[in-house]
N, C-alpha and C positions, 0 to 999 in steps of 0.2 A: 285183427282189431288192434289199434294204434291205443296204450294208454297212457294218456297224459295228468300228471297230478293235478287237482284244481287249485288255485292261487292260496287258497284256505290251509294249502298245507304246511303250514309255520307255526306249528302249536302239536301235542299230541291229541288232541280233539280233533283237528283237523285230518293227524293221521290218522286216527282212530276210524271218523268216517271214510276216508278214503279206499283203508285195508278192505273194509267194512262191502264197500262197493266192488272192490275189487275180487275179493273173494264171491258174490253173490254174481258177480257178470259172468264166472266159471263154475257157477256152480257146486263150490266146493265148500258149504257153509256142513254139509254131511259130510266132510274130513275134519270137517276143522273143529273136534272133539279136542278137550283140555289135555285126554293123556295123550293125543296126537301131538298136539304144539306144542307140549312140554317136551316130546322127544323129539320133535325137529329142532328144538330152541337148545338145548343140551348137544345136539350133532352139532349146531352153526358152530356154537360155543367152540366145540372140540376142534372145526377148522380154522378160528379163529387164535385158541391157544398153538394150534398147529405150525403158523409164522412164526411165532417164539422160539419155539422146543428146544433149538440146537445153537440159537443166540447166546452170546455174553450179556449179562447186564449192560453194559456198554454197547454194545450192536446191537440190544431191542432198543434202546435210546435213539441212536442215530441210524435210521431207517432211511432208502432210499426211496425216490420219488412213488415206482415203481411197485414195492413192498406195501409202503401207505397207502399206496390207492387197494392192493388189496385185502388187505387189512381194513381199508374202511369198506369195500363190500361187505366184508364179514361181519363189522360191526352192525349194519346197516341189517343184515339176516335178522343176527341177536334181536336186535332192536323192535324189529318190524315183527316176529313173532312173539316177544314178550307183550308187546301192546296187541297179538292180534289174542292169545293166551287171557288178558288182564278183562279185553272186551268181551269175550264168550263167558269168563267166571264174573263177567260186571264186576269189576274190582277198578276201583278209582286209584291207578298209578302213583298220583301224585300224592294223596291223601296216603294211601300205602307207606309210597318214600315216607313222610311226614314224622306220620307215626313213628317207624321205624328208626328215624333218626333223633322222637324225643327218647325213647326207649331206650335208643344206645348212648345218649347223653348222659343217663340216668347210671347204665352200667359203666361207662368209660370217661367219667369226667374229666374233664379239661386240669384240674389242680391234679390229678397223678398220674 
């Protein structure tokens, strides 16, 4: 089975539904428990700091074509299980972010 994203996926809502489906076409809504996807989302992580590890500051900078493409697989993991993670605990991502960034305003103001 060929799957293809639906047009709607330009938003995390749209990803949201799509994982959503995608997980439910496999069958896989009885894996996809929080302390599951937390530790798949911490492994991606760990392949993703993995392209780093042995860089200079200067070479994680300037990245070859090659390197970025998979680096953004990895990101693209992260990503795609954090939102599949946020939708099983029903946690509104962005609302999340939100908060999270009046809070750290609050502790880390702009004047110091």
């Amino acid at each position: 089975m060929n799957f293809n994203p639906p047009p709607s996926v330009d938003s995390l809502i749209g990803l949201r539904d799509a994982l959503r489906d995608f997980a439910a076409a496999r069958d896989w809504e009885q894996y996809h428990l929080p302390k599951n996807l937390a530790m798949a989302l911490i492994v991606e992580a760990a392949e993703l700091v993995e392209h780093f590890q042995w860089l200079t500051p200067q070479q994680s900078a300037d990245l070859d074509g090659a390197t970025r493409m998979a680096i953004g697989e990895e990101v693209a993991d992260v990503l795609l299980y954090l939102i599949r993670l946020a939708d099983v605990l029903e946690i509104d991502p962005i609302e999340a972010a939100r908060r999270k960034m009046l809070k750290n305003a609050v502790k880390y103001p702009a004047s110091k």
